[in-house]
C-alpha positions in Angstrom: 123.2 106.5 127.3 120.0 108.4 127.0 117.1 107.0 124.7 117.0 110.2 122.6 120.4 108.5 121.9 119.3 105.8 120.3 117.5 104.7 116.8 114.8 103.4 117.0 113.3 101.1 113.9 110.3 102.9 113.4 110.6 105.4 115.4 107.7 105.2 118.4 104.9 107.8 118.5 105.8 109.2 121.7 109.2 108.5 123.9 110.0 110.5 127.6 113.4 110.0 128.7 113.1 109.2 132.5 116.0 109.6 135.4 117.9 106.8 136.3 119.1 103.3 134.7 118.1 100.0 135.1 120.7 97.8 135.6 120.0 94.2 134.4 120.9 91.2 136.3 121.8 87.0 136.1 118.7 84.8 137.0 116.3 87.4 137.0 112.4 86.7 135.3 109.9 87.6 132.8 106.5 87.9 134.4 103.6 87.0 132.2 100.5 88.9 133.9 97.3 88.5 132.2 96.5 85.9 130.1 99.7 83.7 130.9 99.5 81.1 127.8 98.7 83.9 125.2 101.9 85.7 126.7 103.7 83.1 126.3 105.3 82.9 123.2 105.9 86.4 122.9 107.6 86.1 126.0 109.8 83.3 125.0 111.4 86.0 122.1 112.0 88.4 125.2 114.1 85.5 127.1 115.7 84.9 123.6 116.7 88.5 123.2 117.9 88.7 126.6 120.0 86.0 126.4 121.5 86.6 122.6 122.1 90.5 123.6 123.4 90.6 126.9 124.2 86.7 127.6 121.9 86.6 130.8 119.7 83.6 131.3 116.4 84.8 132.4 113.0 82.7 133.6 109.1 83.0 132.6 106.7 83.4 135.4 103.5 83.7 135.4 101.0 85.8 138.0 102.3 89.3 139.7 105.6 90.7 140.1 104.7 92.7 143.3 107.4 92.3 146.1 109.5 90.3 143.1 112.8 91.7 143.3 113.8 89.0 140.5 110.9 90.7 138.1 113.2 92.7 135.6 110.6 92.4 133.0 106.7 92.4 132.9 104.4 91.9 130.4 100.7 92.7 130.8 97.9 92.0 128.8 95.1 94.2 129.9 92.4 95.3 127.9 91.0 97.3 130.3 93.7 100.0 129.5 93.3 102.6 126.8 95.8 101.5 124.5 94.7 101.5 120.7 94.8 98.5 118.5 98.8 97.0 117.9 99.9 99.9 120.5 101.5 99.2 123.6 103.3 101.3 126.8 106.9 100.9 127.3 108.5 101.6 130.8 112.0 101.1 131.6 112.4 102.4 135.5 115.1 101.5 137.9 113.5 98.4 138.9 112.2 96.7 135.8 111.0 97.4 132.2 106.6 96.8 131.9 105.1 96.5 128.6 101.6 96.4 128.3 98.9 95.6 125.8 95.6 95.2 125.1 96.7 92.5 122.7 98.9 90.7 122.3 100.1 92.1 118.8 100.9 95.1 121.0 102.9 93.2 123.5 104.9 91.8 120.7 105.6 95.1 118.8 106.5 96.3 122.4 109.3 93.6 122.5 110.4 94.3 119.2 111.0 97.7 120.6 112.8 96.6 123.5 115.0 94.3 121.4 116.2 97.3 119.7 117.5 99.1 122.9 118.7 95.7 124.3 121.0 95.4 120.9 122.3 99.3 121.9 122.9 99.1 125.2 125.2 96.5 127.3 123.9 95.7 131.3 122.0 99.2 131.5 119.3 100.6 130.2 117.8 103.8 130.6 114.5 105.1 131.9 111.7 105.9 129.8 108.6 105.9 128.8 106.7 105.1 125.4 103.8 105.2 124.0 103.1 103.8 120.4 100.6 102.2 118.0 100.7 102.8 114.5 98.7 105.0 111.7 97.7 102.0 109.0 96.7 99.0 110.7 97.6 97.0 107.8 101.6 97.6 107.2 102.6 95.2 104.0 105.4 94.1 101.6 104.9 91.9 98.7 107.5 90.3 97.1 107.8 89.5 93.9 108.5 85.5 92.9 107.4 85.5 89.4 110.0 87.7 87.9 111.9 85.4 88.0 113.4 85.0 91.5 111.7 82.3 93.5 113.6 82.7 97.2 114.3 79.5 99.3 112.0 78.8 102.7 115.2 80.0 104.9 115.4 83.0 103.1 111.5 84.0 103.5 111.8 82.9 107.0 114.7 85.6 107.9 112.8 88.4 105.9 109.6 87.5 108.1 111.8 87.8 110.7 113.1 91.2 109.7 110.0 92.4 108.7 108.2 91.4 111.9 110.8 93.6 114.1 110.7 96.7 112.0 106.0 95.9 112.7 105.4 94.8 109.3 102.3 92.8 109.8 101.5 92.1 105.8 103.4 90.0 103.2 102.5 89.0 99.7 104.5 87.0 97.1 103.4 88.0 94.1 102.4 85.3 91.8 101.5 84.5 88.0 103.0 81.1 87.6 104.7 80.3 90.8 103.0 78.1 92.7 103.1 74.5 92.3 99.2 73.8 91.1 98.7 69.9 90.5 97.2 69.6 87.5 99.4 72.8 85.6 103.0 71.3 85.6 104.0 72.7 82.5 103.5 76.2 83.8 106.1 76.3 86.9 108.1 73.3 85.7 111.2 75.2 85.5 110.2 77.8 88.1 111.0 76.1 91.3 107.7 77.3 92.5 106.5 77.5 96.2 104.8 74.1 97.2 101.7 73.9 99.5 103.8 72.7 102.3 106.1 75.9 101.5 103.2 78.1 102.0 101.5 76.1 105.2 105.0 76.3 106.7 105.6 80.0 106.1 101.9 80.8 107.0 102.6 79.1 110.6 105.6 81.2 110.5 104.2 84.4 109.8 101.8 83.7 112.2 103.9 83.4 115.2 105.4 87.0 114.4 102.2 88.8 113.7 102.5 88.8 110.3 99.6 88.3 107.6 100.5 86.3 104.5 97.9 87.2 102.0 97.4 85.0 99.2 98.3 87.0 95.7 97.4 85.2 92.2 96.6 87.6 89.2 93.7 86.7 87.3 93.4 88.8 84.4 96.5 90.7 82.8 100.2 89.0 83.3 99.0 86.0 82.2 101.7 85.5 79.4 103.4 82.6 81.2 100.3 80.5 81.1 99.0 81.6 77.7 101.7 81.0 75.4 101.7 77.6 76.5 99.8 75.2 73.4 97.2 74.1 76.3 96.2 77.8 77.2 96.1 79.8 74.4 92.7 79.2 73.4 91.8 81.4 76.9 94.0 84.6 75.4 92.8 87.8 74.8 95.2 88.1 71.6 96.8 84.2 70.9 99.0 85.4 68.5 100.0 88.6 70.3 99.6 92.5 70.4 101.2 95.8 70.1 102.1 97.3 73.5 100.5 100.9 74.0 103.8 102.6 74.5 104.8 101.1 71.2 106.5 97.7 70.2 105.2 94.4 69.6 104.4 91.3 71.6 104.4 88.2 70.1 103.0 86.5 73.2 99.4 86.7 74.7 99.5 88.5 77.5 95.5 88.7 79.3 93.1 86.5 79.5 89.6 86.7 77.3 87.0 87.9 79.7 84.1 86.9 77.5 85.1 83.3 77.2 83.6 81.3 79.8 86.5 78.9 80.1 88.5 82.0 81.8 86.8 82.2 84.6 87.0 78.3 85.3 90.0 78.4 84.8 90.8 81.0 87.4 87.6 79.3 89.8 90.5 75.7 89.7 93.5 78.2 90.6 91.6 79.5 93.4 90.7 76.0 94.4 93.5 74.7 94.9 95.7 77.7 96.0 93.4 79.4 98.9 92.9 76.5 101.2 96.9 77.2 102.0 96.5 80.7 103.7 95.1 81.1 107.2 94.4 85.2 105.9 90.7 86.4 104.8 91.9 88.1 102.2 93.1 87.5 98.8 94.6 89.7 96.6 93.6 89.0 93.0 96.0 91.6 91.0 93.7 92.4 87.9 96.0 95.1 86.3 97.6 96.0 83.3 95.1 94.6 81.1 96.9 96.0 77.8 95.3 94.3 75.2 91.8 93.9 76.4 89.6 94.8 73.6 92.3 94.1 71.2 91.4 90.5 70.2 88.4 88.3 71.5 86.6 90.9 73.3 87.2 93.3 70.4 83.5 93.0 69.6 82.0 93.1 73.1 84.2 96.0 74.1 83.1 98.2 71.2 79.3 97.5 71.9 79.6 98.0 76.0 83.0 99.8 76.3 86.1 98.1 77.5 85.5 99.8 81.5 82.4 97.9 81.3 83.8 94.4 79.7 86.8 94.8 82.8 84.2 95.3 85.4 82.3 92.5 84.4 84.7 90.0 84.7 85.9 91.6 87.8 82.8 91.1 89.4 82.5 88.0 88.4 85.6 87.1 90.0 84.8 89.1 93.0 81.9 86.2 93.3 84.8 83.7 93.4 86.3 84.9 96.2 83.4 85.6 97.8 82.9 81.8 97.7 85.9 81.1 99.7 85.2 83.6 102.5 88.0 86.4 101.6 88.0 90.0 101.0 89.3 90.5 97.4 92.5 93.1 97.3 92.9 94.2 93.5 94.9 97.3 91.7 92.2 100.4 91.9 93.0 101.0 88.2 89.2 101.1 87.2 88.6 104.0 89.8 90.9 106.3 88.0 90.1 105.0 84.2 86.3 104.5 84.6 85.0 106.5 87.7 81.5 106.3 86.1 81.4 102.7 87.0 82.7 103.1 90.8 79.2 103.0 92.0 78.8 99.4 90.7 81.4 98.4 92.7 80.7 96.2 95.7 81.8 98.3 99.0 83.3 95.4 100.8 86.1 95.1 98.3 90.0 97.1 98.7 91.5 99.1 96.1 94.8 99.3 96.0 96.7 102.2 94.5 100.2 102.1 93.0 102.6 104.5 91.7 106.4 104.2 92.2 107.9 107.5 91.5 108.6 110.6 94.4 105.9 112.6 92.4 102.8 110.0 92.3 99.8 111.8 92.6 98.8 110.2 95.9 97.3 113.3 97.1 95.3 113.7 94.0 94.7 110.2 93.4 93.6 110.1 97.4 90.6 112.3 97.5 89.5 109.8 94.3 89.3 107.1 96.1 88.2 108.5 99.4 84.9 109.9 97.6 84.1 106.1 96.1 83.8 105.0 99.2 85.9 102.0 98.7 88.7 101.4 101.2 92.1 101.6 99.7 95.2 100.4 100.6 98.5 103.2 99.1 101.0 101.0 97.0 104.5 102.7 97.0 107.8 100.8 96.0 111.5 100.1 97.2 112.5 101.4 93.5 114.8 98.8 93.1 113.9 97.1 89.9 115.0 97.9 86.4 117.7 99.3 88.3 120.6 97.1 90.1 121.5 99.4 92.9 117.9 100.9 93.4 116.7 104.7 93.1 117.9 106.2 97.1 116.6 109.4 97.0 113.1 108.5 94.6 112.6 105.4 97.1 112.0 107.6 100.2 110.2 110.7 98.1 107.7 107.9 96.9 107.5 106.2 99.9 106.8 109.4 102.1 104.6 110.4 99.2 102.4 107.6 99.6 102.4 107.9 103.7 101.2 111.4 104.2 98.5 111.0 101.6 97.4 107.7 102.4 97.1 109.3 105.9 95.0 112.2 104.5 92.9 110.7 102.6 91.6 108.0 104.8 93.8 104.7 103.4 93.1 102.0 105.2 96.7 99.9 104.6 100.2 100.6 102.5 101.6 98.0 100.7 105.6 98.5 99.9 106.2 97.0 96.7 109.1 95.1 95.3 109.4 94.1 92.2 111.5 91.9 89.6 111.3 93.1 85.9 113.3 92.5 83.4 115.5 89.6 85.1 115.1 90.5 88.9 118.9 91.9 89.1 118.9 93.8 92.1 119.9 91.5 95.2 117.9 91.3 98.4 119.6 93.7 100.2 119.5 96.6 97.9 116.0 96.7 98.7 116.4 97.0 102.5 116.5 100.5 102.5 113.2 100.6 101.0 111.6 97.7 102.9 112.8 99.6 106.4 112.0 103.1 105.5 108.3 101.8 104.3 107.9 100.0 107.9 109.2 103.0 109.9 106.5 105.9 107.6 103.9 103.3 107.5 104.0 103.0 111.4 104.3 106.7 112.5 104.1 109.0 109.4 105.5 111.5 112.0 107.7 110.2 114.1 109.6 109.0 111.2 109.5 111.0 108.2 113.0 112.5 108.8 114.2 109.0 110.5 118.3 108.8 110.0 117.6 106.1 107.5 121.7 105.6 107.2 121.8 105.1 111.2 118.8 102.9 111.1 120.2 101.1 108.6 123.8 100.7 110.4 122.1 99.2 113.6 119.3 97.4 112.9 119.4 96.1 109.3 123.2 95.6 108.6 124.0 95.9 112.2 127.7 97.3 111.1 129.5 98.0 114.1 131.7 99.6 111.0 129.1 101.8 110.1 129.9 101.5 106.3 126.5 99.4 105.1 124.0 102.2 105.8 126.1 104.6 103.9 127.4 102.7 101.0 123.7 101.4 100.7 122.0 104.6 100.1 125.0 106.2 98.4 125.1 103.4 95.9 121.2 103.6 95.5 121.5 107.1 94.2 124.5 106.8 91.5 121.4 106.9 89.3 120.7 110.4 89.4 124.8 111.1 88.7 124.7 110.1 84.8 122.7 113.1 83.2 119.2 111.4 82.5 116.4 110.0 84.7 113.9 108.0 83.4 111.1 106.6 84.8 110.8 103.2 86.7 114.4 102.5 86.1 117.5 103.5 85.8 119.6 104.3 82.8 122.5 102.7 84.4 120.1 99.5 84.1 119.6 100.1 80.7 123.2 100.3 79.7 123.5 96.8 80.4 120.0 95.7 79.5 119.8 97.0 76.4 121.5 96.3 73.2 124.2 98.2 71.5 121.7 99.2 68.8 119.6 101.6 71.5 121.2 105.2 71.0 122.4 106.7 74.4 120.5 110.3 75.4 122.3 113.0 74.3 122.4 113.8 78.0 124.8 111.1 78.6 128.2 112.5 77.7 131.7 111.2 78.4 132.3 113.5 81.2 128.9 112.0 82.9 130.0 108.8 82.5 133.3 108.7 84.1 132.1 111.0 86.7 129.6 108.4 87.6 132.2 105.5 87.6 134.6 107.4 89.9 131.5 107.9 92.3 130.5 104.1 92.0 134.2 103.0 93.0 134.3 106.3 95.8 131.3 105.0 97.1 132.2 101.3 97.1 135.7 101.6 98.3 134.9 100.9 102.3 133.2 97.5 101.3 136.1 95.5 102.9 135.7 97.1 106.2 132.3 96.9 106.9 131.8 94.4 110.3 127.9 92.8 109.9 127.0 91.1 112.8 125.1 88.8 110.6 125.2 85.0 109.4 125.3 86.6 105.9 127.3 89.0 106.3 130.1 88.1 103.6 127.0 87.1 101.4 125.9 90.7 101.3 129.4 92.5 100.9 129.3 89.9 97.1 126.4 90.8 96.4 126.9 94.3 96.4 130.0 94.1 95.0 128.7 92.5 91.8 126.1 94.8 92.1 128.5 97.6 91.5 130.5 95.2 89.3 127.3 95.0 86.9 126.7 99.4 87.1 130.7 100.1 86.3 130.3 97.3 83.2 127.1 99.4 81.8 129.3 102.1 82.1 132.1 101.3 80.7 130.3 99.4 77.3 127.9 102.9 77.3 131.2 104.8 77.5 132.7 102.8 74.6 129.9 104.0 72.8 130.0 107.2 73.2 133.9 107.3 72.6 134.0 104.9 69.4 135.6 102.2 70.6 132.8 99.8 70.9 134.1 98.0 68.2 138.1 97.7 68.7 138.7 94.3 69.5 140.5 95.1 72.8 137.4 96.3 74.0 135.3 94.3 73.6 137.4 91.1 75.1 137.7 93.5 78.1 133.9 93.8 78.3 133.9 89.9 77.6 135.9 89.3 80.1 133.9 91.6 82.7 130.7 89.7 81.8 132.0 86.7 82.1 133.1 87.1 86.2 129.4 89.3 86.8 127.6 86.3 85.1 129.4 83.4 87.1 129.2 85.5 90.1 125.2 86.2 89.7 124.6 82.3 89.1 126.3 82.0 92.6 124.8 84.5 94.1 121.5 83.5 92.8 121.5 80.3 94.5 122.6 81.6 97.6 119.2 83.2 98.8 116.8 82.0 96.0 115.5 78.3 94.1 117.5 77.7 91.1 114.2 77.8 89.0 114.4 81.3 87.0 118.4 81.8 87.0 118.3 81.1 83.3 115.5 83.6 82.4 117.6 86.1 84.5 121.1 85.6 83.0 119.5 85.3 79.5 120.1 89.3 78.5 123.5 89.3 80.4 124.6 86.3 78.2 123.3 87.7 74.8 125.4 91.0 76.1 128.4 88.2 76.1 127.8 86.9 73.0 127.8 90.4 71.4 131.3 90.8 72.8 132.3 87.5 71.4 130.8 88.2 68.1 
């Protein structure tokens, strides 16, 4: 097998297929050359991967491997070579494969890359040469744990290490209410909320793979969970709630009142006990989405200043917070588009970050924006999974290229790949692989990887289907969205036929025709399930959760089809749409538990069981 064969996850920069093969061998030896105890433990993952992909034992030595003939592998840290930050230079030739670095971030992400031939090829491999390093320095996901899936340490652990091979070097859990602060109980009592021990242990485990883990808490907007509580209230923007700009009402508070003092002790405590966890310098501090600032408290103060200024006021004054602790602050770049007049007031050793989840973002636009502030930036795309169960395929990669190649152009300095959990968190882990691999492969080499077989990728190293069904049914699944007649925005209407009650009127778009012709492509498109072969330990966890997944997207349209036919109301109907709930419910509490803290479930399951009761009724 030649490497242009292969699929690589990203893609490398630059790869030269060589003549000849290396045939490995029993008893041969890694040789460390360099700095021998820095080389170390990312040697110890080459021996692991030896051993786990092609059953040889192989030993670590340390010093040269000239006139070695048991050196099959070298490793060489050597800054003297021009090799640009996190890059390294792969050489497979007939003797022995040689990865060098000038650190040893690139030696790793070397090994990654070696891992991923070693799982495609069996005793040989073939000769090459590459020569990588990646556009953004700063490649990230965050997670989100607040809405309202918290996941277990073991499953953290297995993303890191997923992650870590496709050269993420960033994660974030996002955070209102989920960590455990001391003196707050009340807040993430029934949130099974990461501990401090949680977050040393995963920081020494993100560590060992290269990976950041920034600290996330948002201090301004999103604040709901902590303000409707009796104890908090008196820090709200609007205690007795607002109307949403969009339209609607909230009955809950929802920011906190930047002109009350108390707020920014109250976020000085968080920061307190939360920051000392995290080995990173830098701290994201969210900040966006302040909807009803000016609204309530600040009403006054906003009127006489203008609510930019009121915003940046506060900001600033948390910007001195973090300060205090010795971190960069990360927040949402919102200010820069709604109040460029105040840019210039903004400290220049801050990061902006800039978000958008849809294929047509202004990125470009937004770019140039931020590039003439003079603020670094980070591009924020998303896996477009949320609000949706089976994700958004073909708006996923659009956005997530989108972001890339402007990011790229206009001088970002990081891409963050977002994943979020409105509305209940629905969508299981891996329907937002996809997203999560094609984000590390475009943030990595914009390039080498914009037209990356994402399906193939997917097959071998996320799934690892020797079947070759996962890759397909994933991305096929993700885009049974666009099949129903109407797109919306940040969602999915197929979402929405089970989110939202029977009172909502379906878009006219949405006929019967649409709607069957979308379940027969759900069950077309689901019906090789069974016969996919994952080389993983949750491999049968995954095959449930996506059928549930399409369980829960042929249930929204079946009750919207019952709508649209009449028959909402027979009786029949509705015990057959009972009785549909009922197994999707029990089966989403079980699968719930399987990856994530039971803290949450209920908030989750709360629309699907008012969806019951409506049947029932």
């Amino acid at each position: 097998m030649q490497i242009d064969e292969l699929i690589l996850l990203p893609q490398p920069r630059r790869v030269k297929a060589q003549e000849g093969i290396l045939t490995l061998r029993q008893g041969a030896r890694i040789v460390c050359r360099g700095e021998p105890q820095v080389i170390f433990p990312v040697a110890t993952r080459l021996q692991e991967t030896i051993w786990e992909t092609q059953g040889l034992e192989w030993s670590l030595w340390a010093g040269s491997a000239e006139d070695d003939p048991l050196a099959q592998a070298v490793l060489s840290l050597d800054t003297s070579e021009q090799i640009p930050a996190q890059g390294y230079r792969l050489q497979i030739t007939p003797q022995r494969v040689t990865i060098t670095a000038s650190e040893p971030a690139g030696l790793f992400y070397g090994v990654m890359t070696l891992k991923q031939i070693l799982r495609q090829c069996a005793g040989e491999l073939p000769c090459c040469e590459i020569d990588d390093h990646p556009d953004f320095p700063s490649r990230g996901v965050m997670l989100d744990i607040s809405r309202d899936k918290v996941p277990t340490l073991e499953t953290l652990f297995a993303l890191v290490d997923e992650l870590a091979e496709w050269k993420v070097n960033h994660l974030e859990l996002y955070t209102e209410h989920t960590f455990a602060y001391r003196n707050h109980r009340e807040v993430w009592a029934q949130a099974s909320p990461m501990t401090g021990e949680d977050i040393l242990r995963l920081d020494a485990y993100c560590r060992e793979r290269f990976v950041e883990l920034v600290p996330n808490q948002n201090s301004f907007g999103h604040m709901h969970r902590w303000l409707k509580l009796p104890r908090y209230r008196r820090l709200a923007e609007c205690p007795d709630g607002f109307d949403w700009p969009w339209g609607g009402h909230s009955d809950e508070p929802f920011s906190l009142d930047p002109t009350n003092p108390e707020s920014l002790r109250f976020i000085a405590g968080l920061y307190e006990e939360l920051l000392p966890h995290f080995s990173s310098r830098k701290f994201n501090v969210g900040c966006d989405e302040t909807f009803d600032l000016g609204l309530g408290r600040s009403k006054e103060e906003c009127e006489r200043k203008g609510k930019g200024r009121v915003y940046l006021e506060f900001l600033l004054k948390i910007y001195e917070l973090v300060k205090q602790h010795g971190r960069t602050m990360h927040f949402w770049g919102d200010i820069i588009m709604e109040h460029p007049e105040l840019v210039p007031e903004l400290p220049r050793d801050v990061v902006a970050l800039e978000w958008g989840y849809e294929a047509t973002h202004p990125f470009d636009e937004h770019g140039a924006k931020f590039a003439a502030s003079g603020i670094p930036f980070y591009v924020c795309p998303g896996t477009s999974s949320w609000n949706t169960i089976a994700g958004r395929t073909d708006n996923c990669l659009g956005n997530l290229r989108n972001a890339a190649e402007n990011g790229l152009k206009h001088g970002a300095i990081g891409y963050l790949n977002t994943d979020w959990g409105d509305n209940g968190h629905w969508q299981y882990l891996p329907v937002s692989y996809l997203g999560f691999a094609a984000g590390a492969a475009l943030s990595w080499c914009y390039q080498a990887n914009r037209d990356i077989d994402i399906v193939r990728a997917l097959d071998v190293h996320v799934f690892r289907d020797d079947a070759e069904v996962m890759g397909r049914l994933a991305y096929d699944l993700g885009n049974a969205y666009q099949k129903i007649g109407h797109l919306v925005g940040n969602a999915s209407v197929l979402f929405h036929f089970v989110h939202s009650p029977l009172t909502r009127p379906l878009p006219e778009s949405v006929t019967e025709e649409t709607i069957r012709a979308t379940m027969e492509y759900i069950r077309t498109v689901t019906e090789p399930l069974p016969r996919a072969r994952m080389d993983r330990v949750d491999a049968s966890l995954i095959v449930d959760e996506f059928t549930n997944a399409a369980r829960m997207l042929l249930h929204g349209c079946r009750r919207a089809l019952a709508v649209r036919t009449g028959i909402i109301n027979s009786v029949e109907e509705r015990r057959i749409l009972a009785t549909e709930m009922r197994e999707i419910l029990g089966e989403h509490r079980r699968l719930w538990t399987a990856r994530n803290r039971e803290g949450g479930l209920q908030d989750s399951t709360r629309i699907l069981e008012q969806r019951l009761k409506e049947y029932e009724t």
